[in-house]
C-alpha positions as a Markdown table, in Angstrom:
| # | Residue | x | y | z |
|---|---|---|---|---|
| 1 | Unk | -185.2 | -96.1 | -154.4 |
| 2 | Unk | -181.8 | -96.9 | -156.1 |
| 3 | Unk | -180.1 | -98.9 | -154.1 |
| 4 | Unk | -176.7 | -101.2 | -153.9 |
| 5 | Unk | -176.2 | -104.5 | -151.5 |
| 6 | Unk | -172.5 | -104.4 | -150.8 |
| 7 | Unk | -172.1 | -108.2 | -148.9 |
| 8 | Unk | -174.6 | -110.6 | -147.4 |
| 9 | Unk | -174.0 | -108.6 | -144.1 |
| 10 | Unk | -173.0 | -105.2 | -146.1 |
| 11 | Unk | -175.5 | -102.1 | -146.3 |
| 12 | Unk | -177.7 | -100.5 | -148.8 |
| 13 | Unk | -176.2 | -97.6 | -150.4 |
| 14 | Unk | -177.1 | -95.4 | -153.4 |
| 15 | Unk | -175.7 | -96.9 | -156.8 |
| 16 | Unk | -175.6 | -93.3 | -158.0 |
| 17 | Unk | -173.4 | -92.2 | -155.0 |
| 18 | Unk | -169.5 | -91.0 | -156.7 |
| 19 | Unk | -166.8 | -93.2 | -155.2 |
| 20 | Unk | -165.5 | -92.3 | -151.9 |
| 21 | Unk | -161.8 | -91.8 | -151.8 |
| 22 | Unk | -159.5 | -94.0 | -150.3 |
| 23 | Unk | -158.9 | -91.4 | -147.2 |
| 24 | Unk | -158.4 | -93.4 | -143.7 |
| 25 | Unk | -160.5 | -93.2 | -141.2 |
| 26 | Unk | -160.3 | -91.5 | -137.9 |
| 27 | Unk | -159.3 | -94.6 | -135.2 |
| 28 | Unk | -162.6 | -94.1 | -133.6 |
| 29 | Unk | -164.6 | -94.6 | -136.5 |
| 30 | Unk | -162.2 | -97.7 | -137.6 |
| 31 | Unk | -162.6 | -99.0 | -134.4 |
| 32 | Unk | -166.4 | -98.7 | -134.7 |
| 33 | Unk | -166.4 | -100.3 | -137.6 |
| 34 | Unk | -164.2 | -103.4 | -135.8 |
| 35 | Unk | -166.7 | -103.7 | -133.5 |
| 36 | Unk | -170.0 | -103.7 | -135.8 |
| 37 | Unk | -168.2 | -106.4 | -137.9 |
| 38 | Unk | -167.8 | -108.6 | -134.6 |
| 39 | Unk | -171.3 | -107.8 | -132.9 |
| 40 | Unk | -173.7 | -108.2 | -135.8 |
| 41 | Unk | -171.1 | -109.8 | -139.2 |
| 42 | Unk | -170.9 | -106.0 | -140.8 |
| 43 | Unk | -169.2 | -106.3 | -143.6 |
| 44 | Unk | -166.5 | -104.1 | -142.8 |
| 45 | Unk | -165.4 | -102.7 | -146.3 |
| 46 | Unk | -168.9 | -101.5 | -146.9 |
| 47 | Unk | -169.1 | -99.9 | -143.8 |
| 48 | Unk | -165.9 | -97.9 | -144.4 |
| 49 | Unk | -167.1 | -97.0 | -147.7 |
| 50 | Unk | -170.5 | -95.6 | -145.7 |
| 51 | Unk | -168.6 | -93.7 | -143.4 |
| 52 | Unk | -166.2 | -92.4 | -145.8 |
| 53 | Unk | -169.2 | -90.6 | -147.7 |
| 54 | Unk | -170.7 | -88.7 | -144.7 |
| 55 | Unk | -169.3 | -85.6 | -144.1 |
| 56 | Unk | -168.8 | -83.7 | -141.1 |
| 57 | Unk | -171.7 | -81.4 | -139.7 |
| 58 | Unk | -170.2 | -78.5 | -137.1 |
| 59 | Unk | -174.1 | -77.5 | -137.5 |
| 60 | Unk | -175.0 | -80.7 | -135.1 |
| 61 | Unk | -172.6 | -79.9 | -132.3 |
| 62 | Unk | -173.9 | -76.0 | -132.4 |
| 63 | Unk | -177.9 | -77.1 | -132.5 |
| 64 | Unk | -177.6 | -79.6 | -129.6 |
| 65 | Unk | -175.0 | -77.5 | -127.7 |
| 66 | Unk | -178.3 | -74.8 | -127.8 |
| 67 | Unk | -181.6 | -76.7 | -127.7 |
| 68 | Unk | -184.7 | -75.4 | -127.9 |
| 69 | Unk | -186.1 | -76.9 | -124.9 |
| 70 | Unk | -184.3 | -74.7 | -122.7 |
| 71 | Unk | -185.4 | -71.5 | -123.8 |
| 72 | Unk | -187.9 | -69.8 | -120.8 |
| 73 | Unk | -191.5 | -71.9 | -120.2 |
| 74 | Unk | -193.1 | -68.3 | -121.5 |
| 75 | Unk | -190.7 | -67.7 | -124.8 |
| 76 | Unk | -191.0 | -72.1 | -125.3 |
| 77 | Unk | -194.6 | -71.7 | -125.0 |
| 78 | Unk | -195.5 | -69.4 | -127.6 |
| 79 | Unk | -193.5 | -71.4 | -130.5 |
| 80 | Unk | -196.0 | -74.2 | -129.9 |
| 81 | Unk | -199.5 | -72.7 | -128.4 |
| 82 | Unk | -200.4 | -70.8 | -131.8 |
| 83 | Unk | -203.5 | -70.6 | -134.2 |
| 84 | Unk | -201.3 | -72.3 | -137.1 |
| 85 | Unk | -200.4 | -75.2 | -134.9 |
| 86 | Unk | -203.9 | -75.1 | -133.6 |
| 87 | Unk | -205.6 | -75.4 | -136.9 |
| 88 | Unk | -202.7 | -77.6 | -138.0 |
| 89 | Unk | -203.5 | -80.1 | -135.1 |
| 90 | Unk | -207.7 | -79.8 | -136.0 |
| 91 | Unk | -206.7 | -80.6 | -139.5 |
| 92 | Unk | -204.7 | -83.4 | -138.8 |
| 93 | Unk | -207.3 | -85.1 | -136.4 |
| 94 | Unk | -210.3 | -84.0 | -138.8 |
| 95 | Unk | -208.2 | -86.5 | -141.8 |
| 96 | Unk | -206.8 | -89.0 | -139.5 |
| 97 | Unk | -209.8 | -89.7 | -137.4 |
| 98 | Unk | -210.6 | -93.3 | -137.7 |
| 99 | Unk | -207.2 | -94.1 | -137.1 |
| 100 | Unk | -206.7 | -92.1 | -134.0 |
| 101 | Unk | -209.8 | -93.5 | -132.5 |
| 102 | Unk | -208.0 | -96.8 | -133.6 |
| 103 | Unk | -205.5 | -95.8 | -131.7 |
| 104 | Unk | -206.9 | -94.8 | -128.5 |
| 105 | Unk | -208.8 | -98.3 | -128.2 |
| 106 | Unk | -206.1 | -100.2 | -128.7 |
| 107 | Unk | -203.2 | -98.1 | -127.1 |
| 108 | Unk | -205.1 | -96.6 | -124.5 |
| 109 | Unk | -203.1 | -93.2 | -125.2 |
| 110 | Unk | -205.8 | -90.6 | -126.1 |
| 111 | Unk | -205.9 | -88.9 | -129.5 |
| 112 | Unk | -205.3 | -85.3 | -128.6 |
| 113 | Unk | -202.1 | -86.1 | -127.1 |
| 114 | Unk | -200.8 | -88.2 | -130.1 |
| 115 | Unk | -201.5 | -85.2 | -131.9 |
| 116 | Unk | -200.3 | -83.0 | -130.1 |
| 117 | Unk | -196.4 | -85.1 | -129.9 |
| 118 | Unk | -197.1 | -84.9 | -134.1 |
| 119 | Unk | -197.2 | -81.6 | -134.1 |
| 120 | Unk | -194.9 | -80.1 | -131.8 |
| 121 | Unk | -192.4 | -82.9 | -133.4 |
| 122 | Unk | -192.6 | -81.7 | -136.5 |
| 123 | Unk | -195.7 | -79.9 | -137.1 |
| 124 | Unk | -197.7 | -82.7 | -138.0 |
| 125 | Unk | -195.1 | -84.1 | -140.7 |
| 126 | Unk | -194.4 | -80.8 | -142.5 |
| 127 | Unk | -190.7 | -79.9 | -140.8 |
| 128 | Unk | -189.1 | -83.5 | -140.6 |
| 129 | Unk | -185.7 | -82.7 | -140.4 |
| 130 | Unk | -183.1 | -81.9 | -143.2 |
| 131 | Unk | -179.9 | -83.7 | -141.7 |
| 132 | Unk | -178.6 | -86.4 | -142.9 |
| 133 | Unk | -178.8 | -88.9 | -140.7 |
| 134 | Unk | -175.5 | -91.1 | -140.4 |
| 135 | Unk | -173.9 | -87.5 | -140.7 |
| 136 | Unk | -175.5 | -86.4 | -137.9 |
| 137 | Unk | -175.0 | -89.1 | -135.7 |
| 138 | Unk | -171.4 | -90.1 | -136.9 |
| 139 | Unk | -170.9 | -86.4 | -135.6 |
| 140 | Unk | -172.6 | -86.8 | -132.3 |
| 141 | Unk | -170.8 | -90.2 | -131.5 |
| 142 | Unk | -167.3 | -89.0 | -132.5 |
| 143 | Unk | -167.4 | -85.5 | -131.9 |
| 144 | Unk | -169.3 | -84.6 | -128.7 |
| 145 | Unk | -167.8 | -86.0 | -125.7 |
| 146 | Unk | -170.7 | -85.1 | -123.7 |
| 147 | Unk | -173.0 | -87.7 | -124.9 |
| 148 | Unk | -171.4 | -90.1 | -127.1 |
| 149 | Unk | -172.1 | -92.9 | -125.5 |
| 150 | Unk | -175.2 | -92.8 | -126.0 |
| 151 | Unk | -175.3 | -91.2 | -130.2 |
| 152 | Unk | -172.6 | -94.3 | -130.6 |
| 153 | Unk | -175.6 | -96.6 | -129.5 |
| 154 | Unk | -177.8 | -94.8 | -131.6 |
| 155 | Unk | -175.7 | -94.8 | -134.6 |
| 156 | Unk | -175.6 | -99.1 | -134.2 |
| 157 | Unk | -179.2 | -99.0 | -134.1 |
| 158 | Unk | -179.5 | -96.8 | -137.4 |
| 159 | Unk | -177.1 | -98.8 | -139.1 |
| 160 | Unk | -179.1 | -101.9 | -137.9 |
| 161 | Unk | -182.2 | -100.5 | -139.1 |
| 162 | Unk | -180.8 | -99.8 | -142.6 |
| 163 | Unk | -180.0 | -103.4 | -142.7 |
| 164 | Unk | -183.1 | -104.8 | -141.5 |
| 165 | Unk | -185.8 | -102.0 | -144.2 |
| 166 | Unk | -182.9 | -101.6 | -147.1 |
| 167 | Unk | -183.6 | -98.2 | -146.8 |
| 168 | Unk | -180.7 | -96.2 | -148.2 |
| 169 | Unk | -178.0 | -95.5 | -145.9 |
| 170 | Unk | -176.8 | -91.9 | -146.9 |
| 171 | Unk | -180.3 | -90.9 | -148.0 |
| 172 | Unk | -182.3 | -90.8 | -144.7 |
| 173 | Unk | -182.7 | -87.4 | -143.1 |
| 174 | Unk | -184.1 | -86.5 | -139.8 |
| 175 | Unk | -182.9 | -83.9 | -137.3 |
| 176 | Unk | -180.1 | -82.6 | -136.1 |
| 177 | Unk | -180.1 | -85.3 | -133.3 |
| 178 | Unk | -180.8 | -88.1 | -135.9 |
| 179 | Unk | -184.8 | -88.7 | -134.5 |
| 180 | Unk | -186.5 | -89.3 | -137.9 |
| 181 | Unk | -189.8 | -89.0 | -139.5 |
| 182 | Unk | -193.1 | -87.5 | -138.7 |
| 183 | Unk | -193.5 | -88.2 | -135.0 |
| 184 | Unk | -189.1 | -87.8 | -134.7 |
| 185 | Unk | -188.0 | -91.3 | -133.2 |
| 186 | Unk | -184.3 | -92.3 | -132.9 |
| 187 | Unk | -183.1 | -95.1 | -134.5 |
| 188 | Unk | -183.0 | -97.4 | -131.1 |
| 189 | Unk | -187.1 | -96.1 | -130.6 |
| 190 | Unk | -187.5 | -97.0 | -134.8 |
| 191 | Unk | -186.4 | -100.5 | -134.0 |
| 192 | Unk | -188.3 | -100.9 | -130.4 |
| 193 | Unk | -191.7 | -99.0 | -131.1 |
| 194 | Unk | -192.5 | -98.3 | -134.7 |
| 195 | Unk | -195.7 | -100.7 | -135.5 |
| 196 | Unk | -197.1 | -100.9 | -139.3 |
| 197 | Unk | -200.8 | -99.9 | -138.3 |
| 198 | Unk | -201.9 | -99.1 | -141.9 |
| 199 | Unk | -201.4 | -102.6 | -142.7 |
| 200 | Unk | -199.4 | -102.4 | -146.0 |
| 201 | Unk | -196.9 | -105.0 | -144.4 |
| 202 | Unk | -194.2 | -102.5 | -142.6 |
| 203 | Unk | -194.1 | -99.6 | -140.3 |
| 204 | Unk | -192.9 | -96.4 | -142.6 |
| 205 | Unk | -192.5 | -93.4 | -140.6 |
| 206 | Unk | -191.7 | -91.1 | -143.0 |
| 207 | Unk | -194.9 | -91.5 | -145.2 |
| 208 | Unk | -197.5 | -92.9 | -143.4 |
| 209 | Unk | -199.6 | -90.8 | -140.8 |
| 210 | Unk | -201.5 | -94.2 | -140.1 |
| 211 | Unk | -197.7 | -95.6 | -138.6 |
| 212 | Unk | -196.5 | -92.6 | -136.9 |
| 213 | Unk | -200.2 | -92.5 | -134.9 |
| 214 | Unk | -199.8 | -96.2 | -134.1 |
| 215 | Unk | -196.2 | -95.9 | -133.0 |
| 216 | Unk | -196.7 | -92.7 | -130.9 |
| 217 | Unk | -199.4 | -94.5 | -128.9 |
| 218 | Unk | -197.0 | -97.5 | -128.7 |
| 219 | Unk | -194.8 | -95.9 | -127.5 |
| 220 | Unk | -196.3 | -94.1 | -124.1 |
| 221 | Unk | -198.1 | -97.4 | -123.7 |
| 222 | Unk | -194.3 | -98.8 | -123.4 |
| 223 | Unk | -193.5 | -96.7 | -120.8 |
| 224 | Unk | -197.1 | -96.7 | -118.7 |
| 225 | Unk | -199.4 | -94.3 | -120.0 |
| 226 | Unk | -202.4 | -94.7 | -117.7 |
| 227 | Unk | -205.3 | -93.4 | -119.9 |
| 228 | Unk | -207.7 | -91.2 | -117.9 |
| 229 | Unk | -205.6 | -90.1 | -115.5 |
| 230 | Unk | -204.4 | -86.4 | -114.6 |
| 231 | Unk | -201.3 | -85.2 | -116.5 |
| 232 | Unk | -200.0 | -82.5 | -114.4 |
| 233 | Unk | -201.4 | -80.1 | -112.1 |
| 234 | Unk | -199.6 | -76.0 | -111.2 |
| 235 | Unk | -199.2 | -76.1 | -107.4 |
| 236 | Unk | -198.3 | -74.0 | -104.8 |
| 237 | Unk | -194.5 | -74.1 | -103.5 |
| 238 | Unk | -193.2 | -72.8 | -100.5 |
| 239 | Unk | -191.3 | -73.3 | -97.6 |
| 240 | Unk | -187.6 | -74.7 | -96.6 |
| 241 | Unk | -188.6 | -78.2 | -98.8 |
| 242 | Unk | -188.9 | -76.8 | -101.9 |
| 243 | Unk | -185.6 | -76.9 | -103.4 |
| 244 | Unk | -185.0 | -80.8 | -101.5 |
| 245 | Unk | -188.0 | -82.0 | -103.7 |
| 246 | Unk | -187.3 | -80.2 | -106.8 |
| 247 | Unk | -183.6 | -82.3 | -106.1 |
| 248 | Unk | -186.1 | -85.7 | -106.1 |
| 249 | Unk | -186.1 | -85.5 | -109.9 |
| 250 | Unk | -189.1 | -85.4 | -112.4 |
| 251 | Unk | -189.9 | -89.7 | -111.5 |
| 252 | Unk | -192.9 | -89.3 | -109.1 |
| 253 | Unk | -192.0 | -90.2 | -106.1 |
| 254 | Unk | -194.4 | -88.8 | -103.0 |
| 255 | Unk | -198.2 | -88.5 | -103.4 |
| 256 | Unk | -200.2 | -85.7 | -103.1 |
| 257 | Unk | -201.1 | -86.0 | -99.3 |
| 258 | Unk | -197.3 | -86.3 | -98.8 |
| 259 | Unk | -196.4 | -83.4 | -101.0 |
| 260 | Unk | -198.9 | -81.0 | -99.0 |
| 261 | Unk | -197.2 | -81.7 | -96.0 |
| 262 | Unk | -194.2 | -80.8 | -97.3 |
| 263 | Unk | -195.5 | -77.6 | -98.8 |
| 264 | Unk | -196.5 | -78.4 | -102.2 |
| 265 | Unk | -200.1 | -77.5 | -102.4 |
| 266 | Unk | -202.1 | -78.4 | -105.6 |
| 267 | Unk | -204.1 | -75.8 | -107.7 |
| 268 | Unk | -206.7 | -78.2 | -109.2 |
| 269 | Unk | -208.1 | -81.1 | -107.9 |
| 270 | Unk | -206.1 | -84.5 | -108.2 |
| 271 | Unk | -206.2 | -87.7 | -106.0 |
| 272 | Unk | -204.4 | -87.5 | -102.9 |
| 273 | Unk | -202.7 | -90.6 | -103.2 |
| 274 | Unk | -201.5 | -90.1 | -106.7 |
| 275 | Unk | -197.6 | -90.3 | -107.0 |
| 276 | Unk | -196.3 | -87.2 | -108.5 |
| 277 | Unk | -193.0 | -84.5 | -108.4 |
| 278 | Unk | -192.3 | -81.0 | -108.4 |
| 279 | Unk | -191.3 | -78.9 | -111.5 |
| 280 | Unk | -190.4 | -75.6 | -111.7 |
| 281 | Unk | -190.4 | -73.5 | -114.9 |
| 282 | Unk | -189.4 | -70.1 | -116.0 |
| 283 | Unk | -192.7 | -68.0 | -116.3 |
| 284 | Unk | -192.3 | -63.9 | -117.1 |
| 285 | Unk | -193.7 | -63.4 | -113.6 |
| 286 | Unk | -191.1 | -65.7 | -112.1 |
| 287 | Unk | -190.5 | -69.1 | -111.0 |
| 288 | Unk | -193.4 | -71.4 | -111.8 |
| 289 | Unk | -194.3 | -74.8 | -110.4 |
| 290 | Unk | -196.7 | -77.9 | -111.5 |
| 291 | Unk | -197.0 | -81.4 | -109.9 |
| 292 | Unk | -196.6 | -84.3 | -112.3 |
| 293 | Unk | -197.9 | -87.1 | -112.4 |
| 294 | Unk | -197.4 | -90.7 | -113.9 |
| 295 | Unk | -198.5 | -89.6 | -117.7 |
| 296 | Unk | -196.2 | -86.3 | -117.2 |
| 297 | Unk | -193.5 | -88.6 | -116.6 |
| 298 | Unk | -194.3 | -90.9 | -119.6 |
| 299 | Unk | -193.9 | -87.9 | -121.9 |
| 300 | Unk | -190.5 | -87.1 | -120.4 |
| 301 | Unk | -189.6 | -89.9 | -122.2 |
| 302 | Unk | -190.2 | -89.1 | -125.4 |
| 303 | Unk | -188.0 | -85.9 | -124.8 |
| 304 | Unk | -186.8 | -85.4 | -121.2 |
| 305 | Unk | -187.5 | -81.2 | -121.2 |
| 306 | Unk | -189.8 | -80.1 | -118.6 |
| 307 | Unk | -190.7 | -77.7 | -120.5 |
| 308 | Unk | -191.6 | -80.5 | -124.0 |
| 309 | Unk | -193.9 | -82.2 | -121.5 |
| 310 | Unk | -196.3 | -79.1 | -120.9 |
| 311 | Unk | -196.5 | -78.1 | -124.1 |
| 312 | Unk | -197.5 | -81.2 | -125.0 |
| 313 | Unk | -200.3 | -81.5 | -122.5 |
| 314 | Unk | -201.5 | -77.5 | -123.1 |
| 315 | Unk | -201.3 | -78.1 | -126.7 |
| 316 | Unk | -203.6 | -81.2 | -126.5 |
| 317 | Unk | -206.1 | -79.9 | -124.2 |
| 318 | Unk | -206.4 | -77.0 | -126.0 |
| 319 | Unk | -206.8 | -79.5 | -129.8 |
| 320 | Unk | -209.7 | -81.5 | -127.6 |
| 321 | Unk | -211.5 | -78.4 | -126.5 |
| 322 | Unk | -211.2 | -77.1 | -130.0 |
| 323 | Unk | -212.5 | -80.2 | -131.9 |
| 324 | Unk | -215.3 | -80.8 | -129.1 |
| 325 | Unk | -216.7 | -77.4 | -130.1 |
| 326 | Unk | -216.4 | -78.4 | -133.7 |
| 327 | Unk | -218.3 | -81.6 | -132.8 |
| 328 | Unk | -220.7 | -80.2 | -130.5 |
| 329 | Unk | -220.4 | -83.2 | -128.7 |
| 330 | Unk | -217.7 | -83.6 | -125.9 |
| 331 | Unk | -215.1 | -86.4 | -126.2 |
| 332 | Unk | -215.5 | -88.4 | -123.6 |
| 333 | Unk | -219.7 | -88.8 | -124.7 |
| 334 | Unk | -218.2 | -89.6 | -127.8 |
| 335 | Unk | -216.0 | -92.0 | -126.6 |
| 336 | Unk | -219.2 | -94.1 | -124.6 |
């Protein structure tokens, strides 16, 4: 990688990049840049000089304006719960196994579900975004009132990375929401989460499988994965209660034995005291609900669609039965 320090406190930037014009910046981005230089000692011309190269990406605003997430639980469903992701996923475990199991023990996160994340991410580091990332970000943080808040935090943490690795500012490319890398983490998860578990002395997300497997299970250790419990069960929903605890949010927030009484009946066996809520997808029959639990609410936060969250849990159970057949030995034997 060709790269340029501008300034103790400056950024890496590609040497081969042509010479911005002089253009000014837009206030917001000038007063962005104001505030970088007084938080964390940017050096302010290099960031204008960065900012002045990215260019704008109407394509952003359109993709996150539409995500995929939100399509129907049935049309969702069939992107992700096919034989080429399903061989994908046996592939991947079959040359990542030792570190998985690594994983696992250490993390407590079990493999099938850190491959599964992989690969409905970016199908198990094939498809990892081809957005450039300050262009994408600059775009969601001055051009998307919705949530700019929060992309102008994420765009301090990329350019804090960039500082912190030397990677190359205007060379990083991720997706359309600037998540980067074979398991897709934003900037602010990078900095938090990403762990160098192939031991060569940093964690690099876009080349190593070893790192992305380590930081996955890192990362729903963060937020209280509780290994060996149930993920989410489909329930039963009726009554004048339903709609008041599908209001309660997707935190879980009344157990089982509380949920019953209220009308939620589950439709697989789970402890009664386990906390969980009520869901509701689109299935092409109709409204369809599930209960979940603690670990369903853990995968919420690696993307906050309902809709993410099962597919990561069918996808997995249906890697685990797949490799236990290949194995002829079930998992959890293996495992003891």
């Amino acid at each position: 990688m060709i790269v340029l320090v501008v300034g103790l406190f400056g950024l890496a930037v590609n040497a081969a990049s042509p010479v911005p014009s002089q253009r000014p910046l837009r206030p917001e981005v000038e007063s962005f840049i104001e505030e970088m230089a007084y938080k964390h000692r940017f050096n302010r011309q290099a960031l204008r000089r960065v900012f002045r190269q990215a260019q704008p990406l109407p394509a952003v605003i359109r993709a996150i304006s539409t995500p995929g997430t939100a399509r129907p639980w049935h049309e969702f469903r069939t992107l992700y719960l096919d034989e080429r992701r399903i061989a994908g996923g046996i592939e991947f475990w079959r040359r990542n196994a030792a570190t998985l199991a690594r994983a696992q023990q250490e993390y407590g996160v079990p493999e099938e579900i850190i491959v599964a994340t992989i690969g409905v991410e970016t199908f198990y580091g094939r498809n990892i975004g081809s957005f450039k990332v300050l262009e994408a970000l600059s775009m969601l943080a001055f051009d998307y009132p919705p949530r700019a808040a929060l992309f102008r935090a994420e765009l301090e943490e990329f350019l804090l990375l960039i500082r912190e690795t030397g990677f190359d500012v205007s060379g990083i490319r991720g997706s359309y929401a600037g998540a980067m890398g074979i398991p897709q983490f934003l900037p602010s998860s990078y900095r938090k989460y990403a762990i160098d578990f192939d031991g060569d002395g940093r964690p690099d997300l876009w080349r190593s499988p070893g790192d992305a497997i380590g930081s996955v299970a890192n990362y729903y250790r963060a937020f209280g994965w509780q290994y060996g419990a149930t993920i989410a069960v489909q329930a039963e929903a009726t009554g004048n209660e339903v709609d008041g605890v599908l209001a309660d949010g997707i935190k879980p927030h009344a157990s089982i034995a509380e949920l019953r009484r209220r009308g939620i009946v589950p439709l697989a066996p789970v402890e009664e005291e386990a906390p969980a809520a009520l869901v509701m997808v689109e299935a092409e029959s109709g409204p369809q609900y599930w209960l979940g639990l603690q670990n369903f609410y853990v995968i919420t936060r690696y993307n906050r669609s309902v809709n993410y969250a099962l597919v990561v849990d069918e996808l997995a159970r249906e890697l685990r039965s797949r490799v236990q057949e290949t194995r002829g030995t079930p998992l959890d034997q293996q495992r003891q």
